[in-house]
Backbone of each chain as ProteinMPNN parsed JSONL, in Angstrom:
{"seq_chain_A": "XXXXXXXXXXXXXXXXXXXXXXXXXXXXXXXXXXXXXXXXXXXXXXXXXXXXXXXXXXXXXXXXXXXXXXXXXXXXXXXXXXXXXXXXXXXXXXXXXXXXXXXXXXXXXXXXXXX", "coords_chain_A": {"N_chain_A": [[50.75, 34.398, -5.135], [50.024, 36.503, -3.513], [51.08, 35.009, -0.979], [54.201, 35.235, -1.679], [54.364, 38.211, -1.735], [53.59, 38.667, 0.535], [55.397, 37.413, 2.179], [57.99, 38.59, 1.211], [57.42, 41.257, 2.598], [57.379, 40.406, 5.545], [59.662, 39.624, 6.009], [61.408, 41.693, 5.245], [60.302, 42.992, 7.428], [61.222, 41.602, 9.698], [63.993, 41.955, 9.265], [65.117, 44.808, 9.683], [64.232, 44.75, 12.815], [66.378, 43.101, 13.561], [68.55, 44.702, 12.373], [68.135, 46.829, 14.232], [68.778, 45.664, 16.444], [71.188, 44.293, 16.956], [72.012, 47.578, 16.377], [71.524, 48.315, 19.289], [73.124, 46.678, 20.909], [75.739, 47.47, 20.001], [76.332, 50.312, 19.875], [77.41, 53.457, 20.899], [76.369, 54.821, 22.948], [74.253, 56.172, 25.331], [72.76, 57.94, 23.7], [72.746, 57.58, 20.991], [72.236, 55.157, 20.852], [69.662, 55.047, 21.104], [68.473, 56.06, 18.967], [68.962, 54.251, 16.839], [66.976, 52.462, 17.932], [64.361, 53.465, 18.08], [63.952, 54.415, 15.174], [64.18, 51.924, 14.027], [62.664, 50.171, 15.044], [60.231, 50.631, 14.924], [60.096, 51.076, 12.216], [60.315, 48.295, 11.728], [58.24, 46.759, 13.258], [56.442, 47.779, 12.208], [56.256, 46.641, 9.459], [56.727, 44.194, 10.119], [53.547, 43.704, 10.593], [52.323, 44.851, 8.567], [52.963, 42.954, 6.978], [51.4, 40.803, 7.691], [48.952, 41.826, 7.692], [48.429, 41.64, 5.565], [48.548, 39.297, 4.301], [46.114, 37.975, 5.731], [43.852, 39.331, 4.18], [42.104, 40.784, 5.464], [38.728, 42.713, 6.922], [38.742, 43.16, 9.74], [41.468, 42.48, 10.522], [42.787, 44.115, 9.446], [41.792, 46.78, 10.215], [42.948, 45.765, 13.009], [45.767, 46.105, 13.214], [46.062, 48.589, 12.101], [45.333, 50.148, 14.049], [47.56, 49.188, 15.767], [49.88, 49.989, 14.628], [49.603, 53.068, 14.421], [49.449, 53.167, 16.639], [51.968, 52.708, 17.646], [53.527, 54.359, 16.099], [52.451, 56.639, 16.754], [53.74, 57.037, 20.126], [56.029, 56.579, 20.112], [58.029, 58.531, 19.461], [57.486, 59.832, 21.224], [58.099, 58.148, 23.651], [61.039, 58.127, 23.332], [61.226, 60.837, 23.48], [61.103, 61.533, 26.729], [62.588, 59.807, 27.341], [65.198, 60.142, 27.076], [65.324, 63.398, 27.815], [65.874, 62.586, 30.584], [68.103, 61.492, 30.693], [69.478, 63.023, 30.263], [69.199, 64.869, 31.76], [69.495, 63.618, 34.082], [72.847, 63.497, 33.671], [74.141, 61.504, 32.464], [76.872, 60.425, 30.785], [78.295, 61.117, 27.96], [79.319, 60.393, 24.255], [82.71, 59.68, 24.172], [84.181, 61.18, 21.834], [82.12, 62.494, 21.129], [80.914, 65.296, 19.266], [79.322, 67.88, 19.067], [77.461, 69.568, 21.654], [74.99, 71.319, 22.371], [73.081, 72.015, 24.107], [74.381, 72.296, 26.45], [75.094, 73.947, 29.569], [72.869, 75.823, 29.058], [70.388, 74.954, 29.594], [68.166, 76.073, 31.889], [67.462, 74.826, 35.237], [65.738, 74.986, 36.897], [63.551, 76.972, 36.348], [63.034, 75.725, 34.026], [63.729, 76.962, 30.986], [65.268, 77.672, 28.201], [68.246, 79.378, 27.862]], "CA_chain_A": [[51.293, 35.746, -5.325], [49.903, 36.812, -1.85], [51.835, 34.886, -0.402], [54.761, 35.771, -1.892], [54.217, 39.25, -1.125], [53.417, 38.759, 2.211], [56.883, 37.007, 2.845], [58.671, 39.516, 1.304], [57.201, 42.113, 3.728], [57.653, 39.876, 6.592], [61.422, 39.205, 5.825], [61.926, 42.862, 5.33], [60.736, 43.797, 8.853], [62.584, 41.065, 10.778], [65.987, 42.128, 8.95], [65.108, 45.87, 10.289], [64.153, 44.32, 13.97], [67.663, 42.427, 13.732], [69.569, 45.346, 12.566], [68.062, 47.575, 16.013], [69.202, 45.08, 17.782], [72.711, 44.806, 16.519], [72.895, 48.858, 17.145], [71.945, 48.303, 20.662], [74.328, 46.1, 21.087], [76.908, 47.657, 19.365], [76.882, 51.58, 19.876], [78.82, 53.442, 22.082], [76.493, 55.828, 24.277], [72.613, 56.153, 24.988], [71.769, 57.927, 22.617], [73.061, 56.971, 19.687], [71.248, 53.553, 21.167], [67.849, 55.196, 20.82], [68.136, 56.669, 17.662], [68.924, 52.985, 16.469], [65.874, 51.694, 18.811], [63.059, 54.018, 17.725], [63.66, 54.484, 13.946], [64.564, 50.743, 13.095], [62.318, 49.111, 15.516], [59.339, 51.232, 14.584], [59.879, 50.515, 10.842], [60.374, 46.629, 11.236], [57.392, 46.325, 13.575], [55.602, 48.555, 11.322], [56.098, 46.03, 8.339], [55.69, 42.655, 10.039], [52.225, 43.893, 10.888], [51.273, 45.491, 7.787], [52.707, 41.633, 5.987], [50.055, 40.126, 8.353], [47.544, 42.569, 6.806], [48.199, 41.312, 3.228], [48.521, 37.566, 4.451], [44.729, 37.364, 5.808], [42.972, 40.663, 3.813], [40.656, 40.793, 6.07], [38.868, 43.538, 7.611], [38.778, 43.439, 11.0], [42.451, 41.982, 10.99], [43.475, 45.457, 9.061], [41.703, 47.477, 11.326], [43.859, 46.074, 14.575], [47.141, 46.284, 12.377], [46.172, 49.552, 11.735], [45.526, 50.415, 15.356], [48.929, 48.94, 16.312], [50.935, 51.046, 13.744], [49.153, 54.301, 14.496], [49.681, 53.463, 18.747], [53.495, 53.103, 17.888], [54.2, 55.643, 15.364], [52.621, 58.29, 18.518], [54.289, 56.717, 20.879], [57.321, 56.07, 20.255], [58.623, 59.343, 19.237], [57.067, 60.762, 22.701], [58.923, 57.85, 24.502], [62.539, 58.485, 23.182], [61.628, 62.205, 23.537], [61.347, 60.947, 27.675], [63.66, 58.916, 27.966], [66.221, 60.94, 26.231], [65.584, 64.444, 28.597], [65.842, 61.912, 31.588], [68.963, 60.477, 30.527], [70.492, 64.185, 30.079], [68.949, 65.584, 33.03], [70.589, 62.902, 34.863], [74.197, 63.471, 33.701], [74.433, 60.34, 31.857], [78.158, 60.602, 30.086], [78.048, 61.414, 26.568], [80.459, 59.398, 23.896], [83.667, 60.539, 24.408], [83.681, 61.562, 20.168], [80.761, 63.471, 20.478], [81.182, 66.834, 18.817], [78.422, 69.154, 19.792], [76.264, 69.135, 22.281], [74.299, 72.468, 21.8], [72.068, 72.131, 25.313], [74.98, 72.004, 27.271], [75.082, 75.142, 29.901], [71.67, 76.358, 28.24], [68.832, 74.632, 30.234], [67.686, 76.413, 33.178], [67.14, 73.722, 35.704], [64.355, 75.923, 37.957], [62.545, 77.457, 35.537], [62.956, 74.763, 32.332], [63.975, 77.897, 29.884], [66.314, 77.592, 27.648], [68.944, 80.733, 27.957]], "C_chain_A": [[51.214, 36.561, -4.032], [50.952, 36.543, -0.969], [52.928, 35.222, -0.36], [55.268, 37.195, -1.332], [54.392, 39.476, 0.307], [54.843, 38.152, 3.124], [57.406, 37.845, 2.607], [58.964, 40.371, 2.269], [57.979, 41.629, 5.089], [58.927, 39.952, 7.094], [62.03, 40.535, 6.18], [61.988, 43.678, 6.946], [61.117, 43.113, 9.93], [63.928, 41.697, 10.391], [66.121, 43.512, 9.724], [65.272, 45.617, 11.929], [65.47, 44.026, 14.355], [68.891, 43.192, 13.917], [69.202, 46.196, 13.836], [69.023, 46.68, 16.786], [70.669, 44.938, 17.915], [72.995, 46.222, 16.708], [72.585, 48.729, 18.586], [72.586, 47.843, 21.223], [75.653, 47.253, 20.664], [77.212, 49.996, 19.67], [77.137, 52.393, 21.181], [77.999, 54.36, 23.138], [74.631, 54.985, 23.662], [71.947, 56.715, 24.122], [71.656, 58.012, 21.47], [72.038, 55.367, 19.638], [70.36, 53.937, 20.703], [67.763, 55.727, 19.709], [68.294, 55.011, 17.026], [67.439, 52.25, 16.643], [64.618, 52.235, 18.097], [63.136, 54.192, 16.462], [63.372, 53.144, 13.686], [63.183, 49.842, 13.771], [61.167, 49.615, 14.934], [58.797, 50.515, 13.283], [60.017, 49.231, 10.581], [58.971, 46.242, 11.818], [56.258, 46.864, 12.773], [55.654, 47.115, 9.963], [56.217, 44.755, 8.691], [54.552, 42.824, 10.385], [51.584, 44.262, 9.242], [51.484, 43.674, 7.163], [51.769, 40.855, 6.836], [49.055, 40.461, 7.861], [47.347, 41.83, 5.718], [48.575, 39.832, 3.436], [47.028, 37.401, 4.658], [43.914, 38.101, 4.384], [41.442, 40.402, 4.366], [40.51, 42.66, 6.927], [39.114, 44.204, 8.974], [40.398, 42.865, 11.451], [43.244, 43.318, 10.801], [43.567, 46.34, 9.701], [42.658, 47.338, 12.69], [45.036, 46.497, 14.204], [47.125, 47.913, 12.164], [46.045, 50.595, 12.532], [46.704, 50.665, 16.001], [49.685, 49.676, 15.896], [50.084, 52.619, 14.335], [49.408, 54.512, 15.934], [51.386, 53.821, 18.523], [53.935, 53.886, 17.333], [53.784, 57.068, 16.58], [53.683, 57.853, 19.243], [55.665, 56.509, 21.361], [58.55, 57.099, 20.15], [58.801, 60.185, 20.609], [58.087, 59.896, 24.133], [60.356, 58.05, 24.533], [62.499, 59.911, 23.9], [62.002, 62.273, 25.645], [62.139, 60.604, 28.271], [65.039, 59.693, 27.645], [66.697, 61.846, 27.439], [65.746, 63.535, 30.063], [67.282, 61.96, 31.755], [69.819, 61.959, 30.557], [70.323, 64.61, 31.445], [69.679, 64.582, 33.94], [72.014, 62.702, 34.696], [74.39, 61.967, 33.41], [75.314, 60.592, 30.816], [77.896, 60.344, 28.436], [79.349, 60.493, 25.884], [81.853, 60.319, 23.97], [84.259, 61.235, 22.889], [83.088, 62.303, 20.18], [81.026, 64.955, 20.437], [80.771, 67.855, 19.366], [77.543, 68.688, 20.82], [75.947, 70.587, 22.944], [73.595, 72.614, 22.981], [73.152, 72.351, 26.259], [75.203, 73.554, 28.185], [73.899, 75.804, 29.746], [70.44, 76.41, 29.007], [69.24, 75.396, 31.475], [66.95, 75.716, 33.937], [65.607, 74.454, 36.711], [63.485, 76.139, 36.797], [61.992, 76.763, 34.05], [62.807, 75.609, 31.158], [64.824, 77.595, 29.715], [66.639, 79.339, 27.505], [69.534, 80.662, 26.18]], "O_chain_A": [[52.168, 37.183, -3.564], [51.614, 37.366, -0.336], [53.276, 35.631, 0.747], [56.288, 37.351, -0.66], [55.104, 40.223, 0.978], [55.182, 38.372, 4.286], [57.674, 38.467, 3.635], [60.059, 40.515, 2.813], [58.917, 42.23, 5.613], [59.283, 40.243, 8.235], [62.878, 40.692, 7.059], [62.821, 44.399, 7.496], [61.358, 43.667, 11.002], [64.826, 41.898, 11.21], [67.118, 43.594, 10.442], [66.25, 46.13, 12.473], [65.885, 44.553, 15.387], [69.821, 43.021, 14.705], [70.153, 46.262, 14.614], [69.873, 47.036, 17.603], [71.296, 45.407, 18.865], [74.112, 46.447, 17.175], [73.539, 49.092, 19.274], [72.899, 48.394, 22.279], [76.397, 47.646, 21.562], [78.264, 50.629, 19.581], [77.05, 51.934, 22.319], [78.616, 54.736, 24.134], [74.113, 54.246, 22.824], [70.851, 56.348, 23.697], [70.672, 58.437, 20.864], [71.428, 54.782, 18.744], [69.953, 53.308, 19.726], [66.585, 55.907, 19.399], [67.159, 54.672, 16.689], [66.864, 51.623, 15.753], [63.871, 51.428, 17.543], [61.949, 54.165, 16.139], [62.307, 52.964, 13.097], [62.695, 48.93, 13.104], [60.879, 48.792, 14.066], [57.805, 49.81, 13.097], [59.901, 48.829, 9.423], [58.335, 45.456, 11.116], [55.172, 46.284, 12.764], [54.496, 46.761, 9.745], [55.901, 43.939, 7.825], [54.156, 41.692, 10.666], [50.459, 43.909, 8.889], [50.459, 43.046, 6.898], [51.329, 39.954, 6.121], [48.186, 39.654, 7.531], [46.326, 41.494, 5.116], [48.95, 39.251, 2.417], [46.495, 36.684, 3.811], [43.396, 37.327, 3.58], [40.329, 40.052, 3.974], [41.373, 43.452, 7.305], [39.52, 45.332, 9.252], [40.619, 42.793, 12.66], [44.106, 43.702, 11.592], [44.613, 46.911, 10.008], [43.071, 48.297, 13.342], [45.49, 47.395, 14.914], [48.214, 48.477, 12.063], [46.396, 51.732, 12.216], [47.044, 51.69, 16.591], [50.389, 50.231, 16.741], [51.052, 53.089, 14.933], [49.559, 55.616, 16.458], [51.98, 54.791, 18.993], [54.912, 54.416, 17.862], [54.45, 58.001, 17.03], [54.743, 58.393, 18.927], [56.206, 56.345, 22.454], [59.694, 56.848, 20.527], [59.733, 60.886, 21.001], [58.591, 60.434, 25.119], [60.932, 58.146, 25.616], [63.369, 60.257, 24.699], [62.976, 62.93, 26.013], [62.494, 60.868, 29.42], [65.931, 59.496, 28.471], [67.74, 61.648, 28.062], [65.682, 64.419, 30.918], [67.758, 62.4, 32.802], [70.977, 61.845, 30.958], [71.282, 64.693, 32.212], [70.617, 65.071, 34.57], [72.556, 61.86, 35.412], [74.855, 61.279, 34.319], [74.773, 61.001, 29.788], [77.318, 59.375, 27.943], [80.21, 59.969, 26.59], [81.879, 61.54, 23.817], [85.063, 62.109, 23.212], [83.217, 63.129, 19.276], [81.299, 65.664, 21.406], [81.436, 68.662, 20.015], [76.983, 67.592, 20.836], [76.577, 70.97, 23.93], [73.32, 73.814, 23.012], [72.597, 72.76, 27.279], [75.523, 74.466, 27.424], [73.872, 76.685, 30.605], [69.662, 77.354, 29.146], [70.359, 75.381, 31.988], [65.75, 75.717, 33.662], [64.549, 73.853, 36.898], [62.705, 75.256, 36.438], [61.059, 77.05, 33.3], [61.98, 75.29, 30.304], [65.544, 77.167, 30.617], [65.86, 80.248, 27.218], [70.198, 81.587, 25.713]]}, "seq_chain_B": "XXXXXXXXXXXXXXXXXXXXXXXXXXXXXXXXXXXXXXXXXXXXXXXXXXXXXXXXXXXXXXXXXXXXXXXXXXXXXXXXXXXXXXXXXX", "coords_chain_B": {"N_chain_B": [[57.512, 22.703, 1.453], [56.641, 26.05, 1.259], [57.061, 28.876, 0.005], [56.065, 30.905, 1.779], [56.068, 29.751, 4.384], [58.784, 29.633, 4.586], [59.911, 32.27, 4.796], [58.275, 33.058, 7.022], [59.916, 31.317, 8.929], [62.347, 32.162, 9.277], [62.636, 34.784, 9.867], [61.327, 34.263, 12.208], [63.339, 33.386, 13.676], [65.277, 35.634, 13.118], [64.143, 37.274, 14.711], [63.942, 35.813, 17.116], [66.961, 36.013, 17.481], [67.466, 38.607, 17.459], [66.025, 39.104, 20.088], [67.708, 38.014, 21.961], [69.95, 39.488, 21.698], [69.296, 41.975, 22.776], [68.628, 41.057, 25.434], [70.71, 41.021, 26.349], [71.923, 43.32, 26.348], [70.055, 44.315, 28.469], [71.081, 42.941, 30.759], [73.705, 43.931, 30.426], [73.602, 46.532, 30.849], [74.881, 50.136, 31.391], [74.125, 52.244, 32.699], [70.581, 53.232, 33.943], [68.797, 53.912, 32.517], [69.768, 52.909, 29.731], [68.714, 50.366, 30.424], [66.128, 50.713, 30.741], [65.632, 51.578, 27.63], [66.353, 49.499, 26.591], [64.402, 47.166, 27.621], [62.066, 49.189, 26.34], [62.399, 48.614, 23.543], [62.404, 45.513, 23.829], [59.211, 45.163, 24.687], [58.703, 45.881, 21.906], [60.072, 44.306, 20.049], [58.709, 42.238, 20.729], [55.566, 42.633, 19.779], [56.09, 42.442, 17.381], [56.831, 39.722, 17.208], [54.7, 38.43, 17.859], [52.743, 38.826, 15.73], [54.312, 37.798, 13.833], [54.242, 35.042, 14.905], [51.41, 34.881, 14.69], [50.988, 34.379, 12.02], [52.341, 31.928, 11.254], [51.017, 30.131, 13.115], [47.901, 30.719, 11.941], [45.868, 31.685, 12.929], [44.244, 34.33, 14.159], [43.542, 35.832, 17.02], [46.177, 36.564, 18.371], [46.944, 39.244, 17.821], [45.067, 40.592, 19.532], [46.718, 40.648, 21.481], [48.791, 42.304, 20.641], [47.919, 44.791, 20.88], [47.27, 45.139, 23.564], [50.043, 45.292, 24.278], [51.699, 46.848, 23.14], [50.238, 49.116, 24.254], [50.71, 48.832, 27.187], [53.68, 48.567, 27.048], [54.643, 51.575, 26.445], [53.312, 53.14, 28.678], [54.216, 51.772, 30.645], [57.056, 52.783, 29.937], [56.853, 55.77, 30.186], [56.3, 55.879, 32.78], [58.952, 54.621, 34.157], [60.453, 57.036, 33.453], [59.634, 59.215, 34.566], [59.709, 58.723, 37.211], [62.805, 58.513, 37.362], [63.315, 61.274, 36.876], [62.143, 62.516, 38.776], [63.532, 60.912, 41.205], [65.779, 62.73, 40.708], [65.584, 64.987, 41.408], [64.964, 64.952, 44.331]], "CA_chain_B": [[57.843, 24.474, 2.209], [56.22, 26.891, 0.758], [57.932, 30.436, 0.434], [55.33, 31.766, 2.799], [56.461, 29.366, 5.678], [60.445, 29.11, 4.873], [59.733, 33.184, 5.191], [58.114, 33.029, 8.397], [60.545, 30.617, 9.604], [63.182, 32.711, 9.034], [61.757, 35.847, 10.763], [61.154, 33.972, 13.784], [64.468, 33.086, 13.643], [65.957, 36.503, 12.943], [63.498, 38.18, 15.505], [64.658, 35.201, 18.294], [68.309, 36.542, 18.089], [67.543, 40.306, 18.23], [65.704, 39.264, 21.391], [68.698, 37.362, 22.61], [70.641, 40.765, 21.753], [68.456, 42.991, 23.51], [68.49, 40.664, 26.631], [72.384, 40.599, 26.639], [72.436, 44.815, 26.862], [69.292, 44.756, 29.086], [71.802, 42.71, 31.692], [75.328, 44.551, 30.657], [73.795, 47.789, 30.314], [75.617, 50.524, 32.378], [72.812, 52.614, 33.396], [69.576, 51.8, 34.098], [68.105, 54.478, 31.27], [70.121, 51.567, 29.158], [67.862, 49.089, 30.685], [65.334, 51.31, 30.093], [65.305, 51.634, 26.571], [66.134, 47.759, 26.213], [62.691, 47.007, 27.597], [61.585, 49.473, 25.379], [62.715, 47.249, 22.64], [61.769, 44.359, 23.952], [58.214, 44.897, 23.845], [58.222, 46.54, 19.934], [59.834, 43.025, 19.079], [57.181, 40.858, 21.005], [54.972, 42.687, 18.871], [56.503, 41.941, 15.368], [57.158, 38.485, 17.732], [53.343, 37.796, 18.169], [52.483, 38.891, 13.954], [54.569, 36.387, 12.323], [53.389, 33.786, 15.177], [50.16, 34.649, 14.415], [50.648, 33.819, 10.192], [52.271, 30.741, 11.613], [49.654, 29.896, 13.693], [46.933, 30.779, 11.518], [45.28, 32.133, 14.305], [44.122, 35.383, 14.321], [43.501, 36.304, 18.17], [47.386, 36.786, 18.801], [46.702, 40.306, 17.205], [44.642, 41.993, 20.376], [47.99, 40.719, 22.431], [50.161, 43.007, 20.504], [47.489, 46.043, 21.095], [47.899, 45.556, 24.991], [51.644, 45.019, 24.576], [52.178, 48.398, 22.999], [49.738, 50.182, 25.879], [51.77, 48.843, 28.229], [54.972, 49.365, 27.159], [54.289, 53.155, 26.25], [52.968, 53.225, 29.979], [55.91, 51.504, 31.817], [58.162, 53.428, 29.635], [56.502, 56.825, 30.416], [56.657, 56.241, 34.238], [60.084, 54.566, 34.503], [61.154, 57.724, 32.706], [59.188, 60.082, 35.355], [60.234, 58.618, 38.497], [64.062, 59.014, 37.178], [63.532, 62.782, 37.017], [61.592, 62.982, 40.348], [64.462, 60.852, 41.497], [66.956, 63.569, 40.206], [65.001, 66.082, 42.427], [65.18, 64.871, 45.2]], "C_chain_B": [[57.408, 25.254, 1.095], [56.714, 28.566, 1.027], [57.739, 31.278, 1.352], [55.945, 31.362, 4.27], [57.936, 29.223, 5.459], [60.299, 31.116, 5.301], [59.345, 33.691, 6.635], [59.162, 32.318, 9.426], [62.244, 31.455, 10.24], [63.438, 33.825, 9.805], [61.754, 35.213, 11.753], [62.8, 33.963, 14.283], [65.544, 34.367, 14.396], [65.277, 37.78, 14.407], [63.715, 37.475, 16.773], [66.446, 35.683, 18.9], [68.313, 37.34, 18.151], [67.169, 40.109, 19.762], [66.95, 38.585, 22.234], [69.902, 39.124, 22.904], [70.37, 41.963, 22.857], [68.788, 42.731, 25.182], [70.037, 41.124, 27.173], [72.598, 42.22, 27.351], [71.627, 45.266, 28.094], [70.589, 44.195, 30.499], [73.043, 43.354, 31.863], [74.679, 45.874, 30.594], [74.316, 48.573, 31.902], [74.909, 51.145, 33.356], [71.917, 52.41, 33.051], [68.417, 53.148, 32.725], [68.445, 53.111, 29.977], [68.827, 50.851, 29.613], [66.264, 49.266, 30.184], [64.172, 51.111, 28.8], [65.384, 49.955, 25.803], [64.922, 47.127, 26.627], [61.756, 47.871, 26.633], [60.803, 48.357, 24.074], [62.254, 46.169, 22.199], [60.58, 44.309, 23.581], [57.687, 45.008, 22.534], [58.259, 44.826, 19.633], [59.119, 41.888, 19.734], [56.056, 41.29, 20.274], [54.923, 42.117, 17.775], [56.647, 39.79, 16.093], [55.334, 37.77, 17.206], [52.891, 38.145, 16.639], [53.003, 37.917, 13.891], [54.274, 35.208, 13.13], [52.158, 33.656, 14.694], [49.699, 34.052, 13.075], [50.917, 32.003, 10.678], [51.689, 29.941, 11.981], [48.221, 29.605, 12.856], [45.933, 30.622, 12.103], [45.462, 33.3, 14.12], [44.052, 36.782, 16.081], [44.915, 36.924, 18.869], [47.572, 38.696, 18.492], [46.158, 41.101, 18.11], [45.779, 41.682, 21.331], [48.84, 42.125, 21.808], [49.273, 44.436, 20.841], [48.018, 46.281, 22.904], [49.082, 45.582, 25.396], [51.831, 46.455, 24.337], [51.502, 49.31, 23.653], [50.696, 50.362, 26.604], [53.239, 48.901, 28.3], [55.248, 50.859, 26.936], [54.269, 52.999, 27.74], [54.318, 52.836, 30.742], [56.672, 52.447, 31.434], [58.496, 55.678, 30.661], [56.524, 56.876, 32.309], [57.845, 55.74, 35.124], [60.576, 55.707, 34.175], [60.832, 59.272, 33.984], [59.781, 59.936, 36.443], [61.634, 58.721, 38.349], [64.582, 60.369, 37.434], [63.149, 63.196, 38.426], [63.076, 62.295, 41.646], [65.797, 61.575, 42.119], [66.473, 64.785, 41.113], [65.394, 66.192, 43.318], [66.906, 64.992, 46.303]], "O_chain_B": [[57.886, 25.035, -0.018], [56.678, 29.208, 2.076], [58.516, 32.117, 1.808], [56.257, 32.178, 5.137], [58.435, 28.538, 6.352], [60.739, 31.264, 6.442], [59.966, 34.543, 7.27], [59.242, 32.695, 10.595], [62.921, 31.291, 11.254], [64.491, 33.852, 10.441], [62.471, 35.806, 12.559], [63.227, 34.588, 15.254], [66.216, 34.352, 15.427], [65.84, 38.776, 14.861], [63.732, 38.233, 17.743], [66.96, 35.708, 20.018], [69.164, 37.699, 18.965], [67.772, 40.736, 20.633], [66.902, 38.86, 23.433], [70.381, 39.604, 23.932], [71.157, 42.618, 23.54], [69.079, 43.597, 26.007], [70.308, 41.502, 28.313], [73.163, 42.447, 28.421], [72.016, 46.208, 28.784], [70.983, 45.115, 31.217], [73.572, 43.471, 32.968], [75.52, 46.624, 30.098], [74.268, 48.088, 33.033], [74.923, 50.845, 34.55], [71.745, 51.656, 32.093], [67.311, 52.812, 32.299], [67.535, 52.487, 29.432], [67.873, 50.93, 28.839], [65.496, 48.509, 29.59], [62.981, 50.813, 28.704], [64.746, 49.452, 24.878], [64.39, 46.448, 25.748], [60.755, 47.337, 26.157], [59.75, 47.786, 23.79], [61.87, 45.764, 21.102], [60.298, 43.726, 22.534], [56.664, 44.506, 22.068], [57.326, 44.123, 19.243], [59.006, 40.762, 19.25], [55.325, 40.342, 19.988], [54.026, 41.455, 17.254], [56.534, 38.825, 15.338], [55.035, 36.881, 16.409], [52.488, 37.034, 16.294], [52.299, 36.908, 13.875], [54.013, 34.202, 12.469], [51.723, 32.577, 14.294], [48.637, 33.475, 12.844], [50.103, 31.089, 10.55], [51.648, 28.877, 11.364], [47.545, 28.588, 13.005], [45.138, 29.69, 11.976], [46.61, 33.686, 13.9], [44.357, 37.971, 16.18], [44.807, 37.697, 19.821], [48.463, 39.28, 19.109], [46.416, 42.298, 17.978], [45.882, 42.573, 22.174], [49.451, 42.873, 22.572], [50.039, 45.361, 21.112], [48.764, 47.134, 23.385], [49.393, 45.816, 26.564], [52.1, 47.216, 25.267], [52.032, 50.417, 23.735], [51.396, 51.353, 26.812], [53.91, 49.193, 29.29], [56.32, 51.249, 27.399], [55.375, 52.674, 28.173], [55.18, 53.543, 31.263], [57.142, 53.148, 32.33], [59.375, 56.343, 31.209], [56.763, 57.907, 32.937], [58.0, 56.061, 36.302], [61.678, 55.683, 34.725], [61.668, 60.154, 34.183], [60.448, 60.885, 36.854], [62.055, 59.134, 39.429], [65.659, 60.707, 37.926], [63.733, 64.05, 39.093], [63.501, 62.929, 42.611], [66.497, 61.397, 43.116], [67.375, 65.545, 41.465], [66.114, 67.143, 43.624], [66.872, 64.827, 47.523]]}, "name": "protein", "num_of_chains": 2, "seq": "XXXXXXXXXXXXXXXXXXXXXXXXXXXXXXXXXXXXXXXXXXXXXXXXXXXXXXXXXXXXXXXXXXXXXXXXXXXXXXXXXXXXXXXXXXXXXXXXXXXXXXXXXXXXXXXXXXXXXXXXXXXXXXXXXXXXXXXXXXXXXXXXXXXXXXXXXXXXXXXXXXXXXXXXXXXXXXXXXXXXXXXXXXXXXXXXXXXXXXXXXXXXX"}
């Protein structure tokens, strides 16, 4: 029944891993990429770790699993947020579709206020 | 075969061609924020990579790899992302 379980999980967060990777492939600017990258990858690596948890049940295996998920759920939100203002601040071409873009004119490059 | 290992097998599988995916945009990507965020990537799924080796395995030690994997990709990420802007300064 464990086992069971524990495949399920497993299965569930390769198919997530698979679909990231298919939007980075597949979408049309950067940052439509990273919204693909940091939700999907998050939540697949997030659930082949926890089906590792519930394959041993052990404690000290839970504890690192539970390490690992708690490093990338910080982390990962702080690196898009990074990589993101980089990617703007450098005039990196937006999709040619894209509707709004609400920062545009706004930032004050000296002082980093928004007008 | 037991559901546990046609499951794992499967997963490796499915987590070998995202990394094939990943690699493909890390080489076509246009700019290098692209490349960027495809190393990103990369290391999340050597994480989920090194878990389901590790059930496979049945070997537990593969588990403090994925702690120093996600240090260090946080870290690279955070100072490829700095020197871009200091870059942009200059």
């Amino acid at each position: 029944m464990i086992e069971i379980i524990s495949g399920i999980i497993l299965l569930l967060g390769a198919f997530f891993i698979l679909i990231s990777a298919i939007g980075v492939i597949r979408m049309p600017d950067i940052f439509t990429r990273m919204s693909s990258t940091t939700k999907a990858s998050t939540l697949g690596v997030g659930l082949t770790l926890i089906g590792t948890a519930v394959f041993w049940q052990d404690i000290g295996i839970s504890a690192r699993v539970i390490i690992i998920i708690t490093f990338l759920f910080l982390t990962a939100p702080v690196a898009a947020h990074i990589i993101g203002r980089a990617a703007y601040n450098n005039n990196v071409p937006l999709w040619d579709k894209t509707k709004v873009d609400e920062l545009k004119g706004r930032y004050d490059e000296k002082t980093h206020e928004l007008k | 075969m037991s559901f546990l290992e046609i499951a794992v097998n499967i997963s490796i599988i499915m987590i070998g061609i995202s990394l094939i995916l990943i690699f493909i945009r890390l080489a076509i990507g246009p700019t290098i924020e692209d490349r960027i965020v495809a190393l990103d990537l990369l290391a999340a799924n050597a994480i989920g990579f090194v878990a389901v080796y590790a059930i496979q395995n049945k070997t537990t030690t593969f588990l403090d790899v994925g702690i120093i994997v996600a240090l260090l990709a946080f870290l690279g990420t955070v100072a490829f992302a700095y020197y871009l802007e200091r870059r942009k300064i200059k």
